[in-house]
PDB file of N, CA, C and O in Angstrom:
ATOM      1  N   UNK A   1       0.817  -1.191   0.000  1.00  0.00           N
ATOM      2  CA  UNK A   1       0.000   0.000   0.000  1.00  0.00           C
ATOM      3  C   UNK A   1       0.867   1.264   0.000  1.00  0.00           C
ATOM      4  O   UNK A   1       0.411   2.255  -0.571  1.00  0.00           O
ATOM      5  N   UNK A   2       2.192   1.335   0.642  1.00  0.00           N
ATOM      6  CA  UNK A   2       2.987   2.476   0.542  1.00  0.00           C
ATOM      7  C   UNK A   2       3.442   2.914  -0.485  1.00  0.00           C
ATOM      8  O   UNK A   2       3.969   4.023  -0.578  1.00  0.00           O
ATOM      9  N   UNK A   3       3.270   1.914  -1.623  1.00  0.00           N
ATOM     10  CA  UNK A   3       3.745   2.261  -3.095  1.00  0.00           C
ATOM     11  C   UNK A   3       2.786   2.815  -4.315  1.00  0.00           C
ATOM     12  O   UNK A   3       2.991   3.070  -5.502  1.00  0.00           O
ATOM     13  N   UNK A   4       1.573   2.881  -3.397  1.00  0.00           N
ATOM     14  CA  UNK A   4       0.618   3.797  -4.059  1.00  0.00           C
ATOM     15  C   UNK A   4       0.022   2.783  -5.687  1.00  0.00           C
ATOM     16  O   UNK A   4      -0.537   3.111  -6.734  1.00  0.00           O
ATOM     17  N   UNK A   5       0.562   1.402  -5.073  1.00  0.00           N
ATOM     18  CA  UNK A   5       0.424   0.868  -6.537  1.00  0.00           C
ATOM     19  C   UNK A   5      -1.396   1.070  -6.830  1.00  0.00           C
ATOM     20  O   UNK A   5      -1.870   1.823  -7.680  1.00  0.00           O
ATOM     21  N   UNK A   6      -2.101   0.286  -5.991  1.00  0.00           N
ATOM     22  CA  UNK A   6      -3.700   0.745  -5.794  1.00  0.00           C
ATOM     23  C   UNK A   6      -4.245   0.963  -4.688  1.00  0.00           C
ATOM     24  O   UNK A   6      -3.917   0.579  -3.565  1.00  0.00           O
ATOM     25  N   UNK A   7      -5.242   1.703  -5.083  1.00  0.00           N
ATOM     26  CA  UNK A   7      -5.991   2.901  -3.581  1.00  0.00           C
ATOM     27  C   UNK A   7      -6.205   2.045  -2.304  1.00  0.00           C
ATOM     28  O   UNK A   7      -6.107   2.300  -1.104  1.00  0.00           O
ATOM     29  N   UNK A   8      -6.504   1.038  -2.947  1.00  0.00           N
ATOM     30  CA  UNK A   8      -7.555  -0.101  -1.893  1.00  0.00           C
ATOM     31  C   UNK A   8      -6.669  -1.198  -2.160  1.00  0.00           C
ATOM     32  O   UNK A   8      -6.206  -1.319  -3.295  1.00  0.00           O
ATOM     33  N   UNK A   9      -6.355  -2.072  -1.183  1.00  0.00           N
ATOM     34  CA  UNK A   9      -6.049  -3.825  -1.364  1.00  0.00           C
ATOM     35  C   UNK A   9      -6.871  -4.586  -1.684  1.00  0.00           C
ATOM     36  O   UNK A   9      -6.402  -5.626  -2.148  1.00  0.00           O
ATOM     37  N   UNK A  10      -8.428  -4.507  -1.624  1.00  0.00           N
ATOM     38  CA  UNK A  10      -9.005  -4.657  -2.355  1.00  0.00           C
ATOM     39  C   UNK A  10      -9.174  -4.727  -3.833  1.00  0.00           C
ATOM     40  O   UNK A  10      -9.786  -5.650  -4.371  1.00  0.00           O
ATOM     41  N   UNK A  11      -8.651  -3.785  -4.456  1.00  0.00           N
ATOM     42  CA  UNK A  11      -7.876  -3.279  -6.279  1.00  0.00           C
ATOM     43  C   UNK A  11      -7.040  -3.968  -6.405  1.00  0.00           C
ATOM     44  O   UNK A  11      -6.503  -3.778  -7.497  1.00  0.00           O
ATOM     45  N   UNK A  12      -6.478  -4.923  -5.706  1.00  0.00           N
ATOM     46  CA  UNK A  12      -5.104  -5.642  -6.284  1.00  0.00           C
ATOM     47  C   UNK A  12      -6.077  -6.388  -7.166  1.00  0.00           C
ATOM     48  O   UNK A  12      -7.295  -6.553  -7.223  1.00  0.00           O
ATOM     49  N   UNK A  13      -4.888  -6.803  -7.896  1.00  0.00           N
ATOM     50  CA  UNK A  13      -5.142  -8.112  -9.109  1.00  0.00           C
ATOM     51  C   UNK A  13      -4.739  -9.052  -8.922  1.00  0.00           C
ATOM     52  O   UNK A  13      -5.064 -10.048  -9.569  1.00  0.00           O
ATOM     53  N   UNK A  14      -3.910  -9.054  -7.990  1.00  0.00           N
ATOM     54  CA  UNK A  14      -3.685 -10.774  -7.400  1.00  0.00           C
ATOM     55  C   UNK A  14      -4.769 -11.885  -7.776  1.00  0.00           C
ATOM     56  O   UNK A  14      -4.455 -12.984  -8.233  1.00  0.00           O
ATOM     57  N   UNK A  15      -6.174 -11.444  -7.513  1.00  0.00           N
ATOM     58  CA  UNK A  15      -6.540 -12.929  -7.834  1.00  0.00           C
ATOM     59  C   UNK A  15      -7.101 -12.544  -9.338  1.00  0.00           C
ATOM     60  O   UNK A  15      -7.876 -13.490  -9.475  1.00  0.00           O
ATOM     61  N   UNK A  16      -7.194 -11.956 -10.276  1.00  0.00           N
ATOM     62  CA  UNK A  16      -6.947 -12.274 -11.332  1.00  0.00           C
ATOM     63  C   UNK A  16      -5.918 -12.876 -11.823  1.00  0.00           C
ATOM     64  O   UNK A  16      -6.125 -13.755 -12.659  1.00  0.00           O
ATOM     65  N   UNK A  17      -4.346 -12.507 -11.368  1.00  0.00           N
ATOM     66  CA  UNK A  17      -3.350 -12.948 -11.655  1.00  0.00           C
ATOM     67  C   UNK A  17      -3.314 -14.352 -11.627  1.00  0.00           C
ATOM     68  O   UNK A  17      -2.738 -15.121 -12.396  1.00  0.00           O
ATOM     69  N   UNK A  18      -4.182 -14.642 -10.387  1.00  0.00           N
ATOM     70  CA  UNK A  18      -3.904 -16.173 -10.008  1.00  0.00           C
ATOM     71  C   UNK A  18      -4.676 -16.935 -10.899  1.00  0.00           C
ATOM     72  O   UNK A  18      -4.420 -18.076 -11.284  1.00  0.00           O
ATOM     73  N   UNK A  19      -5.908 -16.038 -11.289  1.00  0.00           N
ATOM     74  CA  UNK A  19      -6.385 -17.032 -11.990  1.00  0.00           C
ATOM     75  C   UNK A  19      -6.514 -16.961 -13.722  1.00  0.00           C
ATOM     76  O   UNK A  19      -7.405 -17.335 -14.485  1.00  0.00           O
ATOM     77  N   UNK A  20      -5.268 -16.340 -13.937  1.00  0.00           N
ATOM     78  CA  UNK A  20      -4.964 -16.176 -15.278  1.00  0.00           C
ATOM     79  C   UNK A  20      -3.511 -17.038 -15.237  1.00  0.00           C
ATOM     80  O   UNK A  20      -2.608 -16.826 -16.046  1.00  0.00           O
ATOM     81  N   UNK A  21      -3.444 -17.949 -14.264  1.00  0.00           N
ATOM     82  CA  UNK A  21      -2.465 -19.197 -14.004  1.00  0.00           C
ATOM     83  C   UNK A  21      -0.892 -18.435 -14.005  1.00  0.00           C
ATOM     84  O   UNK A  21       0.023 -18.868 -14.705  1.00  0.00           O
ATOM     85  N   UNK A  22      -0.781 -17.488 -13.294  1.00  0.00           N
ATOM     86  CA  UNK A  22       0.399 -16.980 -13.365  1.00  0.00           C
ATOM     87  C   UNK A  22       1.205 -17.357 -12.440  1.00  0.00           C
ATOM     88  O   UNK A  22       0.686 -18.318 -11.873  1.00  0.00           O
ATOM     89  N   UNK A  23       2.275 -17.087 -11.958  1.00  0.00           N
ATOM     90  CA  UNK A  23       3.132 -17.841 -10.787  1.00  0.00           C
ATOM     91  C   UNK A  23       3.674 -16.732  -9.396  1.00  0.00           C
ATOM     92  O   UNK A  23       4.835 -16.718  -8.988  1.00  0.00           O
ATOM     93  N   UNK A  24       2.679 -15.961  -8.891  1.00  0.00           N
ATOM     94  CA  UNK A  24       3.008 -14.782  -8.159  1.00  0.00           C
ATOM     95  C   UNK A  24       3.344 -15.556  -6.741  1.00  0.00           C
ATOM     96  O   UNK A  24       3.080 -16.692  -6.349  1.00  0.00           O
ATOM     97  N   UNK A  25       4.170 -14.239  -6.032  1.00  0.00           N
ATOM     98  CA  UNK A  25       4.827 -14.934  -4.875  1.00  0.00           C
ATOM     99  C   UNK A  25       4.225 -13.410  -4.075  1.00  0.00           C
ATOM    100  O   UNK A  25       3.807 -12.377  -4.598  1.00  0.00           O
ATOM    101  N   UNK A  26       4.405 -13.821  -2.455  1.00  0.00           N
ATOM    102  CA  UNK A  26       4.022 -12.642  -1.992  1.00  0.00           C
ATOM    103  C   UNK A  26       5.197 -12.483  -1.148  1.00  0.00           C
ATOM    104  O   UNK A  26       5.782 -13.510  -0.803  1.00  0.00           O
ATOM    105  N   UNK A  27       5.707 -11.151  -0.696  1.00  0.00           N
ATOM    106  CA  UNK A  27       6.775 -10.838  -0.540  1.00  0.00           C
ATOM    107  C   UNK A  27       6.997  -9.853   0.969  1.00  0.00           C
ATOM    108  O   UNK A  27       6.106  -9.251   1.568  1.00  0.00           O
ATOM    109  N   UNK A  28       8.324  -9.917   1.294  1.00  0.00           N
ATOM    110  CA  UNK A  28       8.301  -8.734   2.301  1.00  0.00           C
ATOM    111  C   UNK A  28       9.505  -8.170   1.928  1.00  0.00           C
ATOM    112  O   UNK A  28      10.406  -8.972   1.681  1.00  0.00           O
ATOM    113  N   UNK A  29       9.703  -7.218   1.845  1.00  0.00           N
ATOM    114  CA  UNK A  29      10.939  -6.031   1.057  1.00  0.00           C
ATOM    115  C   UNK A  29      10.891  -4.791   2.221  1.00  0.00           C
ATOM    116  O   UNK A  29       9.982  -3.975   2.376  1.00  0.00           O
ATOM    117  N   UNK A  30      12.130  -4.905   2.974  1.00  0.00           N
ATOM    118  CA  UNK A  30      12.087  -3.891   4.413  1.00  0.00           C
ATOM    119  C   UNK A  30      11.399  -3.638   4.899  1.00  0.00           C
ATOM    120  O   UNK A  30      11.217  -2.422   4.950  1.00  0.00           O
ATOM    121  N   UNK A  31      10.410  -4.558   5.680  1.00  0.00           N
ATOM    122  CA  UNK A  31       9.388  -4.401   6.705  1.00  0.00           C
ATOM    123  C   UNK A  31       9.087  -3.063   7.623  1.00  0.00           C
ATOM    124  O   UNK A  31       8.062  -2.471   7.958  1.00  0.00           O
ATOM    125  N   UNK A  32      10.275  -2.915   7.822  1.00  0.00           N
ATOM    126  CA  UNK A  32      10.629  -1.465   8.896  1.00  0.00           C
ATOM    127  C   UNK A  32      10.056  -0.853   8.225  1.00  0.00           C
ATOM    128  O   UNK A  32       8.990  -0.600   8.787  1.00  0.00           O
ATOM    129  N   UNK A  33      10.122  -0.195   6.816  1.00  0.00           N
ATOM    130  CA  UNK A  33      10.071   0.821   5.938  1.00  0.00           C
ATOM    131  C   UNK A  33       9.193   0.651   4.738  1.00  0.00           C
ATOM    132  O   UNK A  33       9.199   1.486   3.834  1.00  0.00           O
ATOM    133  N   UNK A  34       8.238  -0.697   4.708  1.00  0.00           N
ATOM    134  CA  UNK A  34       7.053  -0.760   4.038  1.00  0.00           C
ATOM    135  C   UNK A  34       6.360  -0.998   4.796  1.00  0.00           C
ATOM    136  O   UNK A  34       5.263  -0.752   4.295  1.00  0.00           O
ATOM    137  N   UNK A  35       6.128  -1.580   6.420  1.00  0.00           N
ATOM    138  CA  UNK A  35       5.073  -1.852   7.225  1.00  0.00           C
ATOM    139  C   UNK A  35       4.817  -3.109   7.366  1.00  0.00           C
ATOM    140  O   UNK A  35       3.962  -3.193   8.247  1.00  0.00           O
ATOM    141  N   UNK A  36       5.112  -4.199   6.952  1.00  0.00           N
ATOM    142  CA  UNK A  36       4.629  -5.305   6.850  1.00  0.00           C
ATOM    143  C   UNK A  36       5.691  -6.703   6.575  1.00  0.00           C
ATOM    144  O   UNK A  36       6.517  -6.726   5.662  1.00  0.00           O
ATOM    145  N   UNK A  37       5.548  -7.460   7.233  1.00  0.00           N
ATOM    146  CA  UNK A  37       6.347  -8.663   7.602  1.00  0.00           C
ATOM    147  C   UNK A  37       5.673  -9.989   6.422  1.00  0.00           C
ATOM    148  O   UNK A  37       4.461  -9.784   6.349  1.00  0.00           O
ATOM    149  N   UNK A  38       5.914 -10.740   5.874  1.00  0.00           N
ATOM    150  CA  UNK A  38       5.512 -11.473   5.455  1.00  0.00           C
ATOM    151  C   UNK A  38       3.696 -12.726   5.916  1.00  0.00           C
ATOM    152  O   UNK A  38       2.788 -13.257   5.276  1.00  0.00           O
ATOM    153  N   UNK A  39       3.974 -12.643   6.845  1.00  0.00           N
ATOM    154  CA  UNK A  39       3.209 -12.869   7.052  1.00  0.00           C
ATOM    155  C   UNK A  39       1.947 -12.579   7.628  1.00  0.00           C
ATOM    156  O   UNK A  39       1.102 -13.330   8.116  1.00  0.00           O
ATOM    157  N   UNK A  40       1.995 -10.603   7.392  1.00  0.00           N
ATOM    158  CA  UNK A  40       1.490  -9.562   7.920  1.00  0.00           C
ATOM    159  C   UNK A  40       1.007  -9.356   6.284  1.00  0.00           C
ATOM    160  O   UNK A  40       0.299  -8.349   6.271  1.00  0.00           O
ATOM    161  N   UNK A  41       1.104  -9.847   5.095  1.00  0.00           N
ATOM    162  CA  UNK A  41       0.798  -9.504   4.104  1.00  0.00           C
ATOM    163  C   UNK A  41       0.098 -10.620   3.522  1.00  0.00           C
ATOM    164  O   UNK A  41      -0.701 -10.255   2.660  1.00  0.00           O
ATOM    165  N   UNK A  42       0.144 -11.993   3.736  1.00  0.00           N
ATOM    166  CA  UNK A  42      -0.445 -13.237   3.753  1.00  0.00           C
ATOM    167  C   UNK A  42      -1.829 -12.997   4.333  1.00  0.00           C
ATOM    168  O   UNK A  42      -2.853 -13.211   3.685  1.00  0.00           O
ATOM    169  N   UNK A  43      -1.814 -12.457   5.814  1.00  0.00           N
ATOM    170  CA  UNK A  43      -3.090 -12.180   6.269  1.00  0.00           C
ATOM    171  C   UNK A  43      -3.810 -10.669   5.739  1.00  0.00           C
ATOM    172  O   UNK A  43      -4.768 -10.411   6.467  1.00  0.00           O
ATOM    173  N   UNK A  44      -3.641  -9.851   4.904  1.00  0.00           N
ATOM    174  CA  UNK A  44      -3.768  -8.893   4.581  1.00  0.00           C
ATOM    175  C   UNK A  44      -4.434  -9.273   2.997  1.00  0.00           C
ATOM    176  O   UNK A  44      -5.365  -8.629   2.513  1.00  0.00           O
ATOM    177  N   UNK A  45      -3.791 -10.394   2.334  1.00  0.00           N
ATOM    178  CA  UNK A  45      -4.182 -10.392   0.791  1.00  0.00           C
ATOM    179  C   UNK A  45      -5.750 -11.451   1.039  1.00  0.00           C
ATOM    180  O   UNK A  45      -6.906 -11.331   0.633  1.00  0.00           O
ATOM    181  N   UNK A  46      -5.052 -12.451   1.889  1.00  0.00           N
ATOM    182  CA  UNK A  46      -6.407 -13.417   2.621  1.00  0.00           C
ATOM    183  C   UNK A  46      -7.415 -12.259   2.774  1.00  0.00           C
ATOM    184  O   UNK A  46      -8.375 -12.497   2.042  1.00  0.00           O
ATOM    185  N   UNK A  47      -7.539 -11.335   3.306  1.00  0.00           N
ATOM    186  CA  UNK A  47      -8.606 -10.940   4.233  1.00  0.00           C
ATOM    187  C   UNK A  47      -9.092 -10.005   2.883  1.00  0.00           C
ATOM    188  O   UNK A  47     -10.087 -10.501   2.354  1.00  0.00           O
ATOM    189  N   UNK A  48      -8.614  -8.779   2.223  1.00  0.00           N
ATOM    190  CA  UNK A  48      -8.805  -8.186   1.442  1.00  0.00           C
ATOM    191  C   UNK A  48      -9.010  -8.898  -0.271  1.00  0.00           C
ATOM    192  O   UNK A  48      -9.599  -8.234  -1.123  1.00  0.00           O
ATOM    193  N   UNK A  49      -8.570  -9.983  -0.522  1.00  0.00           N
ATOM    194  CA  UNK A  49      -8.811 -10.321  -1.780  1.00  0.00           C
ATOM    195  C   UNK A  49      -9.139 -11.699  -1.801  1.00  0.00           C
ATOM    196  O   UNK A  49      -8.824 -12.627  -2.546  1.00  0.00           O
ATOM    197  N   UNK A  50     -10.016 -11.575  -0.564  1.00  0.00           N
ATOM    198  CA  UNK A  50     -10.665 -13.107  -0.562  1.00  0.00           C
ATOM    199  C   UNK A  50     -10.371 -13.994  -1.463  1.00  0.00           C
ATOM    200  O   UNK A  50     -10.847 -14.297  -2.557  1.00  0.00           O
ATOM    201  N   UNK A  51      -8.993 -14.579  -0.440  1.00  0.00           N
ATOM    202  CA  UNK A  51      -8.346 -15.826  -1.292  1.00  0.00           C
ATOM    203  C   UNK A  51      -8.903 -16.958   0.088  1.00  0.00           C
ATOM    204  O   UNK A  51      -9.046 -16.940   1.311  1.00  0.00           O
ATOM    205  N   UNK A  52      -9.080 -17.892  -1.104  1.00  0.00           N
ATOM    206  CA  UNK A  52      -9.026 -19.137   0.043  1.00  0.00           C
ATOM    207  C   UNK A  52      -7.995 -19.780   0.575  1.00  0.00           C
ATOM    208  O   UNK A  52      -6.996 -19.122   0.283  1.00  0.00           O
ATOM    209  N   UNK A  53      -7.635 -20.907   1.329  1.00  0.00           N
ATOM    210  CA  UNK A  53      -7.024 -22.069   1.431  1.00  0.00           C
ATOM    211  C   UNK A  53      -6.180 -21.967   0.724  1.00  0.00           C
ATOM    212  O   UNK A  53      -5.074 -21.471   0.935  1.00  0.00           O
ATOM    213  N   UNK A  54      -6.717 -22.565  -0.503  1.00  0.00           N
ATOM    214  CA  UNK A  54      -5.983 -23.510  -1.649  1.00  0.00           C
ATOM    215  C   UNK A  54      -5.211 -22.737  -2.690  1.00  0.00           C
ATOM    216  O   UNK A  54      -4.415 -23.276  -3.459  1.00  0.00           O
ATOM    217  N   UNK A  55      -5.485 -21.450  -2.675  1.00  0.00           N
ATOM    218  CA  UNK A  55      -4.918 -20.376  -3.256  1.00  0.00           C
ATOM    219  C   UNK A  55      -3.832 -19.548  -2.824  1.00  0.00           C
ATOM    220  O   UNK A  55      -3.217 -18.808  -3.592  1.00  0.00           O
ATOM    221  N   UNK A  56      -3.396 -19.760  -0.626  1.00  0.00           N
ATOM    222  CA  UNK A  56      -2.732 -19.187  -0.334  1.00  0.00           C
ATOM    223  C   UNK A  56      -1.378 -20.295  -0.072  1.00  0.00           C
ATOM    224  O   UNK A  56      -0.291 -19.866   0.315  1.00  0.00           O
ATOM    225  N   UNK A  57      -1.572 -21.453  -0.287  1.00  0.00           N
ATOM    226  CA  UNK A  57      -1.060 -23.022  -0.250  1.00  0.00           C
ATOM    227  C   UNK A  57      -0.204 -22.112  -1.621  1.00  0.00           C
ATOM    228  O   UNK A  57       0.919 -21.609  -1.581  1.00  0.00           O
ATOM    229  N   UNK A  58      -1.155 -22.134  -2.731  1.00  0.00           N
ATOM    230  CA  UNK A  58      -0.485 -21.993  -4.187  1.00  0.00           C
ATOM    231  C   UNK A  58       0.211 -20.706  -4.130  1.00  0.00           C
ATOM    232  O   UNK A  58       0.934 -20.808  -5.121  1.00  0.00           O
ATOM    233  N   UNK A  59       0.402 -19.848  -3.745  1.00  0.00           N
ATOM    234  CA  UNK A  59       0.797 -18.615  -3.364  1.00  0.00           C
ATOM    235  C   UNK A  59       2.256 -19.198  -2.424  1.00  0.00           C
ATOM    236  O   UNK A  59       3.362 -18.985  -2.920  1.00  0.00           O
ATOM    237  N   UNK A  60       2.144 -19.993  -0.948  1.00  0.00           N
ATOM    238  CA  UNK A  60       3.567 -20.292  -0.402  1.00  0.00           C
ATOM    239  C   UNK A  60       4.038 -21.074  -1.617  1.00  0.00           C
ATOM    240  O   UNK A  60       5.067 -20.691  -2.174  1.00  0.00           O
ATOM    241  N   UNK A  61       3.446 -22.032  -2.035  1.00  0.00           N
ATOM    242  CA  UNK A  61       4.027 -22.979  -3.292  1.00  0.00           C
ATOM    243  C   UNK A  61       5.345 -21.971  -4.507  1.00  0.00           C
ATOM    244  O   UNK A  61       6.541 -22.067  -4.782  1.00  0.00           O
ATOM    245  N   UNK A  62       4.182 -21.074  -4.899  1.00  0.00           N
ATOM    246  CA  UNK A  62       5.644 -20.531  -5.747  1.00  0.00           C
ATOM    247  C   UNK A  62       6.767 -19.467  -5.399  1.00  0.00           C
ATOM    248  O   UNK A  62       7.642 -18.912  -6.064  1.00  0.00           O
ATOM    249  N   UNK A  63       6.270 -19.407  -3.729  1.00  0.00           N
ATOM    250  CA  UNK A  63       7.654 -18.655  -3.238  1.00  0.00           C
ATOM    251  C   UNK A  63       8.721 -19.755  -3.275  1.00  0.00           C
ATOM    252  O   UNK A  63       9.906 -19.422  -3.250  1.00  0.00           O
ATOM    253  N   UNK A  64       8.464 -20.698  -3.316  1.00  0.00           N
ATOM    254  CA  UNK A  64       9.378 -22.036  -3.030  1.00  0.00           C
ATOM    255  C   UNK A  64      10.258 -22.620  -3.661  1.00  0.00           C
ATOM    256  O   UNK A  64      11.359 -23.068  -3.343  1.00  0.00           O
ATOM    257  N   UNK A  65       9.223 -22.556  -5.347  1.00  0.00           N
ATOM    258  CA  UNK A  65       9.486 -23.056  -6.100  1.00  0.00           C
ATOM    259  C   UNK A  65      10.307 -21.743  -6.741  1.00  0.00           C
ATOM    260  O   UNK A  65      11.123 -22.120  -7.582  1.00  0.00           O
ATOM    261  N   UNK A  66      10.286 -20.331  -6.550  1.00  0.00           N
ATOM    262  CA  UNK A  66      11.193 -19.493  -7.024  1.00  0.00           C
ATOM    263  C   UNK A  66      12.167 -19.179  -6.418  1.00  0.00           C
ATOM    264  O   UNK A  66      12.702 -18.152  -6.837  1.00  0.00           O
ATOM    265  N   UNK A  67      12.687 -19.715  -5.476  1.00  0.00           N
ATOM    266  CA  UNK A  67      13.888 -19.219  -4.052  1.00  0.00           C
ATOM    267  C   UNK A  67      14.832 -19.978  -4.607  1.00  0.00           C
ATOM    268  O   UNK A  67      14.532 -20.629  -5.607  1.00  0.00           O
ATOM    269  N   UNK A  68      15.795 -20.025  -4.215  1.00  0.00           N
ATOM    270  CA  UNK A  68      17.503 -20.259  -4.777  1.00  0.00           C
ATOM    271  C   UNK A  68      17.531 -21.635  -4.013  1.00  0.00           C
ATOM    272  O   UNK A  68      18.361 -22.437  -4.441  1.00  0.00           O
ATOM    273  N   UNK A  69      16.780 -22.020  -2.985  1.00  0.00           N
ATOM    274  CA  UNK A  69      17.078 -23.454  -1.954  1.00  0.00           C
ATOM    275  C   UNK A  69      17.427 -24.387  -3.137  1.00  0.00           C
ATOM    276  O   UNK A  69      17.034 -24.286  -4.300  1.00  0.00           O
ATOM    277  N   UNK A  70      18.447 -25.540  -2.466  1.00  0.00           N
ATOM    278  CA  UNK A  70      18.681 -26.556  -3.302  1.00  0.00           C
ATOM    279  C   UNK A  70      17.340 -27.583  -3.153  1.00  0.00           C
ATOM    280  O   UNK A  70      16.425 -27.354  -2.362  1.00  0.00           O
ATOM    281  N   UNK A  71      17.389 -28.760  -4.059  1.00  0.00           N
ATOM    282  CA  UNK A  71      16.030 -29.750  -4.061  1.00  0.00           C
ATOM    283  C   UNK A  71      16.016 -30.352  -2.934  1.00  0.00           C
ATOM    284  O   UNK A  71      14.891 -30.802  -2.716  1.00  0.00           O
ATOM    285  N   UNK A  72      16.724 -30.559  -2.144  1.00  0.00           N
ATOM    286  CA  UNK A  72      16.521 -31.069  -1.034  1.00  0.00           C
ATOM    287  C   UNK A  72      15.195 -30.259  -0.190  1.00  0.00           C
ATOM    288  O   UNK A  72      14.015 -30.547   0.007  1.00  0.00           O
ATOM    289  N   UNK A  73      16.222 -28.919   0.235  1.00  0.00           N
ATOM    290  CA  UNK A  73      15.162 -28.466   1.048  1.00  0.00           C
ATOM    291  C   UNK A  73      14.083 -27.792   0.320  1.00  0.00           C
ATOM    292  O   UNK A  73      13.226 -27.396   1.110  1.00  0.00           O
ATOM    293  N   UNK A  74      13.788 -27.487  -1.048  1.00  0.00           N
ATOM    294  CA  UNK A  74      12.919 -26.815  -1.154  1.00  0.00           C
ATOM    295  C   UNK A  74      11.358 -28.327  -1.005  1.00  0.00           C
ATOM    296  O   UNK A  74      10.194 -28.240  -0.615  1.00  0.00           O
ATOM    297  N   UNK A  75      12.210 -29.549  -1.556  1.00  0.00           N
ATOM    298  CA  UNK A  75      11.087 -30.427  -1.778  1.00  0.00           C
ATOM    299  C   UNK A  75      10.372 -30.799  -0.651  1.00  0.00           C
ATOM    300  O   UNK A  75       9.185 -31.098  -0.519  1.00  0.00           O
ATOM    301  N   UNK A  76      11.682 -30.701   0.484  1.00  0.00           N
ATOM    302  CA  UNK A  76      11.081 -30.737   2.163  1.00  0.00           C
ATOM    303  C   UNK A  76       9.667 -29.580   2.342  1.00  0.00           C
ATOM    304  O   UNK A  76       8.607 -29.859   2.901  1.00  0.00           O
ATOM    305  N   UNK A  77      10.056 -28.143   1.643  1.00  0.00           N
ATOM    306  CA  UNK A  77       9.197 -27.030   1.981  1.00  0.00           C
ATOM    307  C   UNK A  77       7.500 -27.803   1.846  1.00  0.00           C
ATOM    308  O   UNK A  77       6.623 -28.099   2.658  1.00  0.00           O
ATOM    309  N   UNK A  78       7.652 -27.898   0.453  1.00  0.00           N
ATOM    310  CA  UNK A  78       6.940 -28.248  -0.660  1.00  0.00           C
ATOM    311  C   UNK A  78       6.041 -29.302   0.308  1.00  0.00           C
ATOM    312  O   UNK A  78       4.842 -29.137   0.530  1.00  0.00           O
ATOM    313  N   UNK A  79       6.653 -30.143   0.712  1.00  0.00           N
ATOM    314  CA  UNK A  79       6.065 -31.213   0.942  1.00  0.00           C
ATOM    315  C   UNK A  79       5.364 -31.041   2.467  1.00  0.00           C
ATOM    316  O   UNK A  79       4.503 -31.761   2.973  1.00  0.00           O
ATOM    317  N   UNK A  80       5.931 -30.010   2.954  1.00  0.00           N
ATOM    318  CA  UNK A  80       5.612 -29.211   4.438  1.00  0.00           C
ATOM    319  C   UNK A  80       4.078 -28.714   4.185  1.00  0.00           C
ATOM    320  O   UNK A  80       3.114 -29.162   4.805  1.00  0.00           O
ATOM    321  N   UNK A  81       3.997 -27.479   2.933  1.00  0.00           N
ATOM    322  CA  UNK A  81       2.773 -26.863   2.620  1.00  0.00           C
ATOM    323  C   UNK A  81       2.044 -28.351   2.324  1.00  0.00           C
ATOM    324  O   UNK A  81       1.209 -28.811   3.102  1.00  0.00           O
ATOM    325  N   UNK A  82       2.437 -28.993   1.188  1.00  0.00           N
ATOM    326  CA  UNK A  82       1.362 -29.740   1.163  1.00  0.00           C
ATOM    327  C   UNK A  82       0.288 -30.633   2.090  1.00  0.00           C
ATOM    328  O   UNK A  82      -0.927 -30.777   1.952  1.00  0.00           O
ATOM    329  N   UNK A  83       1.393 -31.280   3.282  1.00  0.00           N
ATOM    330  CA  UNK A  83       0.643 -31.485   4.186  1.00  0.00           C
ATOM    331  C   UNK A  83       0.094 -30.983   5.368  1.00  0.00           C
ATOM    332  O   UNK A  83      -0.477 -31.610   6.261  1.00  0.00           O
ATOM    333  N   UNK A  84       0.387 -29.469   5.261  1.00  0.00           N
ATOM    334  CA  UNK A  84      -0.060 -28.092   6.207  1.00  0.00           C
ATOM    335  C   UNK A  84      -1.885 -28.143   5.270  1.00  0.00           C
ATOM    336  O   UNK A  84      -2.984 -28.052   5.817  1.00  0.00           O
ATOM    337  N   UNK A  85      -1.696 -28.252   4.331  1.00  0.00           N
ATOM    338  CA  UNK A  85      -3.106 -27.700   3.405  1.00  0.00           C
ATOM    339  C   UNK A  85      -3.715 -29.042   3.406  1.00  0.00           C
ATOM    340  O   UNK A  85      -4.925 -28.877   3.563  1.00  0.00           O
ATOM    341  N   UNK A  86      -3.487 -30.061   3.323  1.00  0.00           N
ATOM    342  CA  UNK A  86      -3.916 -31.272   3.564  1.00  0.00           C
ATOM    343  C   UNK A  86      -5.042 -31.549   5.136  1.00  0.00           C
ATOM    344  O   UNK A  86      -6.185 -31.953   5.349  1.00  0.00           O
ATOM    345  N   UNK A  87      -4.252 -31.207   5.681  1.00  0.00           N
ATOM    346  CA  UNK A  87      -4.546 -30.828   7.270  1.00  0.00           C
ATOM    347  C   UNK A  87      -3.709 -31.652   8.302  1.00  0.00           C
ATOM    348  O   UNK A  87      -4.058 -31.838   9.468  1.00  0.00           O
ATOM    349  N   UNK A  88      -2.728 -32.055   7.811  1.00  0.00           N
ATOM    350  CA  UNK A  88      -1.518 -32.964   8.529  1.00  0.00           C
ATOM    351  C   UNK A  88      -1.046 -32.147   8.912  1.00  0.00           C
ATOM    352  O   UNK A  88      -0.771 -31.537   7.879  1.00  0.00           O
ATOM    353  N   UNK A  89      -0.553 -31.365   9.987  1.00  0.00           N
ATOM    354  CA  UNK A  89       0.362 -30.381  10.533  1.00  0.00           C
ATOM    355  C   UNK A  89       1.570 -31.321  10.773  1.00  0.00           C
ATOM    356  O   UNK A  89       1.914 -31.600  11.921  1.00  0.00           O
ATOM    357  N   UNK A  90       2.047 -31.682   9.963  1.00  0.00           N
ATOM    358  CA  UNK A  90       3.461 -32.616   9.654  1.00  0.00           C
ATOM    359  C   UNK A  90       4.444 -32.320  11.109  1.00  0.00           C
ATOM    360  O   UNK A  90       5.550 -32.848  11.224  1.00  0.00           O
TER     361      UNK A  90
END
């Protein structure tokens, strides 16, 4: 919101994005100095762009799948969300 990209969080396009099958990640870039922690923006896109579940699963999914981790741990991640969204708290 500090970047004036749109008025409302509501106006994001995130879930068009998502559902024009794109691969968006959600991010935290100097918390101090944008306001918001990662997972202060997870609950922020949830609440304002009524995403579900299965959409915020697919959302950690391609931070995962875009991060530099080797296959080891990213497949560990991977396999973490999946059974977090499953309802296995692994």
């Amino acid at each position: 919101m500090r970047l004036k990209v749109v008025a409302e969080l509501r106006d994001h396009p995130l879930p068009r994005m998502l559902g024009a099958g794109l691969r968006v990640t959600v991010n935290s870039d100097d918390p101090a100095y944008f306001g918001g922690y990662v997972d202060d923006n997870y609950t922020a896109i949830a609440d304002f762009c009524d995403l579900d579940e299965a959409s915020l699963a697919d959302l950690a999914r391609h931070s995962i799948e875009a991060s530099f981790l080797d296959g080891p741990r990213r497949k560990a991640l991977l396999d973490e969300i999946d059974a977090c969204h499953a309802g296995d708290p692994a």
